[in-house]
N, C-alpha and C positions, 0 to 999 in steps of 0.2 A: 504494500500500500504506500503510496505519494505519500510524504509528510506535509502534513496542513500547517498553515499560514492564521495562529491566532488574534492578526490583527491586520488591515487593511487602511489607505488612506487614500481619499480622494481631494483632488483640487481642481479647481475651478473661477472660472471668472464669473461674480453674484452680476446677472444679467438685468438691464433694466425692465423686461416683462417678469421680473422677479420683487416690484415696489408695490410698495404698500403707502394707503395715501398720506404716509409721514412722510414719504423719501426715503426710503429705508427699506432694507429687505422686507418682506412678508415673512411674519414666525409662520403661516403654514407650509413655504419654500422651506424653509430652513428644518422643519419636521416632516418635509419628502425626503431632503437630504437623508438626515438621520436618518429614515428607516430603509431607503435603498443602501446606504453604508454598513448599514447593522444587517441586513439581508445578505449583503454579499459577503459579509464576513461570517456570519452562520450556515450557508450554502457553503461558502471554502474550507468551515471548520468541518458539517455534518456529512460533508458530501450527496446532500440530498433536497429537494426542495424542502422551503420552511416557511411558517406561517409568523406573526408578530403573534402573541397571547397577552404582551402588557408592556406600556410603555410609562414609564413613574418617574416623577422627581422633576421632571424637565425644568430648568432653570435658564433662563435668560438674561446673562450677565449682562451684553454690553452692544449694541443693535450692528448686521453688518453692513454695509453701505455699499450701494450700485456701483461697478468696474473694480470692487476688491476683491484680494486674491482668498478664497474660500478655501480653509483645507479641514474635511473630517476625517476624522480617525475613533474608529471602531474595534474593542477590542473585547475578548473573550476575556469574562473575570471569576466565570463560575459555571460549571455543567452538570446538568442532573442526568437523570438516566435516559430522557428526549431532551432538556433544554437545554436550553443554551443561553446564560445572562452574559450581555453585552454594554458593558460602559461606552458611552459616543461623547468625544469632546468635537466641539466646531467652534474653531478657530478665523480670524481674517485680519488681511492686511493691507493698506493702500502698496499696492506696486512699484509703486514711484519712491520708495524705499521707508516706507512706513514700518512701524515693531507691531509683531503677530500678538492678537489679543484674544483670548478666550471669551468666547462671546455667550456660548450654552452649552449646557451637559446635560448627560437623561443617562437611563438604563431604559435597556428594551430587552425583552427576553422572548427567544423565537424556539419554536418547538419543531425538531424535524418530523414531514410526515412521508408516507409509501404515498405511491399510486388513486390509493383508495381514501388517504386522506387524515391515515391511523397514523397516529407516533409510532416513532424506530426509534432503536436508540441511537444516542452521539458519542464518538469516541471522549474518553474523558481526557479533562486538562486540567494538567499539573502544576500548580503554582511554584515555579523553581527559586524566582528575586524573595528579595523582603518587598517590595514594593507589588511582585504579583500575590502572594501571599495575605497582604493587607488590602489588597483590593477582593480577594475572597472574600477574607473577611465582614468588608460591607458590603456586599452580595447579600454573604447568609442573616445580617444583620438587617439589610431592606427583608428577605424573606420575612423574617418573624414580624418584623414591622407588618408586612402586608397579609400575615395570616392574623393577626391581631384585629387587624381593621375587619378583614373578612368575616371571623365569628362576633363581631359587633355590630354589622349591617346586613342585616335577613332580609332579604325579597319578602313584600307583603304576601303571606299567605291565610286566607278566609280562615275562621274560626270552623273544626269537622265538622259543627252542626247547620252549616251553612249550604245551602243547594244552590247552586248558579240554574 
């Protein structure tokens, strides 16, 4: 088996059919980004097509602006037995020799599926740095976060004595 590539980056020049009527990128461009980058790095990790099942936290530091150089970078920070949690930072810079600024971050976590549509599993990944290791870390630390929230917000369900 090919060794996979747990991180990917893409760059690009933020297009003006990409403004928002501030002048300023559109945050839903800049959340296409994110999830084509985090797609492609979960396709190159799983080997398989994949679906998004959650995208959390997204934070929008710093706006990026029309003709700047766009660079996201998508990485693998933690793998379950189908998924795949992926940290996205996107980054931008004026060209004309401007300093790259961290503009938004998110987790997105993509579950690989077969054919039919079912999770397979994903080769697991191994945090080897102290810096992949600490990004495990808050992986497994949004998880509990987000099973927390989960058994605290129930879908309204009718009392059993109730007939529709």
């Amino acid at each position: 088996m090919p060794p996979r590539d747990s991180q990917v980056t893409f760059r690009f020049l933020a297009e003006p059919t990409d403004v928002n009527f501030g002048g300023k990128v559109h945050g839903g461009a800049v959340m296409k980004w994110i999830d084509q980058a985090a797609y492609a790095c979960a396709v190159g990790w799983s080997g398989c097509y994949c679906v998004t099942v959650y995208v959390g936290g997204i934070r929008f530091y710093q706006p990026v602006f029309i003709g700047h150089v766009v660079e996201i970078t998508a990485r693998i920070i933690y793998t379950g037995r189908t998924s795949m949690h992926i940290a996205v930072d996107v980054g931008a810079r004026d060209p004309k020799g401007g300093r790259h600024t961290r503009t938004t971050h998110c987790i997105i976590v993509f579950v690989a599926v077969d054919e039919a549509g079912q999770p397979v599993k994903v080769p697991a990944w191994v945090p080897e740095t102290e810096e992949e290791k600490s990004l495990e870390q808050y992986a497994r630390r949004l998880m509990e976060l987000r099973q927390g929230i989960e058994e605290e917000m129930h879908p309204y369900r009718p009392p059993a004595n109730v007939s529709e």
